[in-house]
N, C-alpha and C positions, 0 to 999 in steps of 0.2 A: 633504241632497241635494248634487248634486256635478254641473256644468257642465263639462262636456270641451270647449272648445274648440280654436279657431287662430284665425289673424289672418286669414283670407279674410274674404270678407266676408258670408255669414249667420252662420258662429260669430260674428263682429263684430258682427252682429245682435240675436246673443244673449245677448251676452255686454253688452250696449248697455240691453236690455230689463232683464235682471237688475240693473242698477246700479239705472237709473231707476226702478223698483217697490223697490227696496230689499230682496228677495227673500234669503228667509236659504239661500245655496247656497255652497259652496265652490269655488273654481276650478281649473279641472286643462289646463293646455296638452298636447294628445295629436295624434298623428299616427299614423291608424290605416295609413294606405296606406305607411306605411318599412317597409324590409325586415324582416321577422320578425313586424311587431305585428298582420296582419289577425287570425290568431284569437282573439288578447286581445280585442279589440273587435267582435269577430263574435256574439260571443251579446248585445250590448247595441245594434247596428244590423249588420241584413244586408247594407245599403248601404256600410257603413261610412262614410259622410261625416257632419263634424260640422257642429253642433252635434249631442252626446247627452246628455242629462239621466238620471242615473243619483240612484236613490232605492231604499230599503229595498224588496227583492221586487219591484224591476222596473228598466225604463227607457224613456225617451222621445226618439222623433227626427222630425224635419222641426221646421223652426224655428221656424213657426206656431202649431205644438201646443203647443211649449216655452214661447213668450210666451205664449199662452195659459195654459198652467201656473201659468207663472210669476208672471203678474197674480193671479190667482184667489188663489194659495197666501200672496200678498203680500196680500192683500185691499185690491185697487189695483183703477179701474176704467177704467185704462190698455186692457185689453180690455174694449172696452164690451159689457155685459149689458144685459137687457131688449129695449125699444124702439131704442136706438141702436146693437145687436148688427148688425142684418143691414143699415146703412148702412155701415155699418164694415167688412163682409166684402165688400163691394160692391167698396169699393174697392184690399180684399185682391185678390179676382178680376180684376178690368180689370185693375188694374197688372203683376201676374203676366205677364199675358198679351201687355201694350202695354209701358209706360214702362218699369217693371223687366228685362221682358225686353229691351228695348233697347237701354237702359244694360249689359248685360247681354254683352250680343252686340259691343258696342261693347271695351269693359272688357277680354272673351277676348281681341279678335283685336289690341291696343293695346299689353295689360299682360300678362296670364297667358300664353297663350302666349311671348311674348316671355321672361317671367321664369322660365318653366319648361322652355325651349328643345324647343319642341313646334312650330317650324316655323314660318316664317316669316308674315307676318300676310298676311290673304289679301281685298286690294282691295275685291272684289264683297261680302263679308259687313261688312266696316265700312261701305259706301254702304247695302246690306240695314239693316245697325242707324240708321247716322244716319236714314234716312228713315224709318222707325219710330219712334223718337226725336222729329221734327219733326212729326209728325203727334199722339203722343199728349204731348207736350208743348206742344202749342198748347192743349190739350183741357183739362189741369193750369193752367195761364194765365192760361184764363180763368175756370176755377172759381177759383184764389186772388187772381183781381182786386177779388172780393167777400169774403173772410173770411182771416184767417191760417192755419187749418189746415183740413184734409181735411172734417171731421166739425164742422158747427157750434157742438157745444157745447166744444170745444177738441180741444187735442194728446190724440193717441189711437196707437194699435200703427202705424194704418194710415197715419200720417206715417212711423214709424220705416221700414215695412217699403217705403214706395215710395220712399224714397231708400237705399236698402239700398247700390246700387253706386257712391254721390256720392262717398263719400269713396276713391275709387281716381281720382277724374276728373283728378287731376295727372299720369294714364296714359291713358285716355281721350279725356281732350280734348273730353268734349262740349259745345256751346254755349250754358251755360246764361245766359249774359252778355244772349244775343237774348232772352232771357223775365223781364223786370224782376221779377214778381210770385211765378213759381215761383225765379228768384235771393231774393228777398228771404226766401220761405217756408225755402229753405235755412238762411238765414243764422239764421233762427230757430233751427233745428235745431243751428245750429252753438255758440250760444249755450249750450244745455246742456251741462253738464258729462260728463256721462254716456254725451251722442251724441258729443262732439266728442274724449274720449277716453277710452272705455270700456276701456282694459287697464291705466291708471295704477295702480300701484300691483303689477301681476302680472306673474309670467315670461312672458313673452310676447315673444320675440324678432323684429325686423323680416324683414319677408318678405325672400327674393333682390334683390337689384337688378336692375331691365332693363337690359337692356347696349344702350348707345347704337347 
């Protein structure tokens, strides 16, 4: 199997998931949106946006699925099965929705746009995300004032995937400093090897700089 990423941050995702499950896939730095490449990449995502997991007679895209994949084929129970499955998607779901997207919204209007000269950052949508942000990070807070990770019986997908946009926060700027216990759950995360720098070792060139 064969991991197409980039350095955004769900290929970073995935390319995060793969290390930590020890997944036997190969790595491919691809840029489907540069001039010329949509059709190369068009029969293996309509969307074209990476992460794409490409395997014998097929391929796989949204980054979900891929960890998902990716656990299972590692025989990792990093995606939790059974009874700890639909805890664990639980807070795939919220975070999508809340914190993820926050950080999210936060991150665009901060960093990417900025580094991809897509116009200047626009006021009302980073107040829109901080305050989204403080509400479902209070929420995170308080569940990790009682355990170190998401899902009580330890580190699971659903840490990796609700700090998905922390590590651009050096562009963002969000306040994770006010939340001692979701800072500290970070810092866990940061502890890994895997999270804290899943391209060591690959071509994987730094993104643009934002221009001050």
């Amino acid at each position: 199997m064969k991991l197409l990423f980039s350095r955004n941050p769900n290929p970073r995702l995935a390319v995060a998931v793969a290390r930590h499950v020890g997944a036997p896939v190969a790595f491919e730095l691809a840029a489907p949106f540069a001039a010329g490449q949509a059709e190369r990449y068009r029969p293996l995502n309509p969307t074209l946006f990476l992460p794409i997991l490409v395997f014998p007679g097929g391929s796989l895209w949204e980054t979900d699925a891929i960890a998902c994949r990716l656990s299972r084929d590692a025989g990792s129970v990093f995606w939790r099965r059974g009874d700890a499955e639909p805890r664990m998607i639980q807070w795939l779901s919220w975070g999508k929705e809340n914190f993820v997207r926050a950080c999210e919204m936060v991150q665009y209007e901060r960093g990417t746009r900025l580094r991809y000269a897509q116009g200047p950052t626009d006021p009302a949508k980073v107040e829109e995300g901080l305050g989204r942000f403080a509400t479902s990070a209070a929420l995170l807070e308080a569940e990790l004032s009682q355990r170190d990770w998401l899902l009580e019986d330890g580190l699971s997908y659903a840490d990796f995937r609700m700090a998905t946009f922390l590590p651009c926060n050096d562009a963002a700027r969000l306040p994770l400093h006010e939340y001692p216990a979701l800072q500290r759950w970070y810092g866990r995360l940061e502890a890994l090897a895997a999270w804290r720098d899943p391209f060591q070792g690959l071509l994987a060139p730094e993104l643009p700089p934002i221009p001050a």
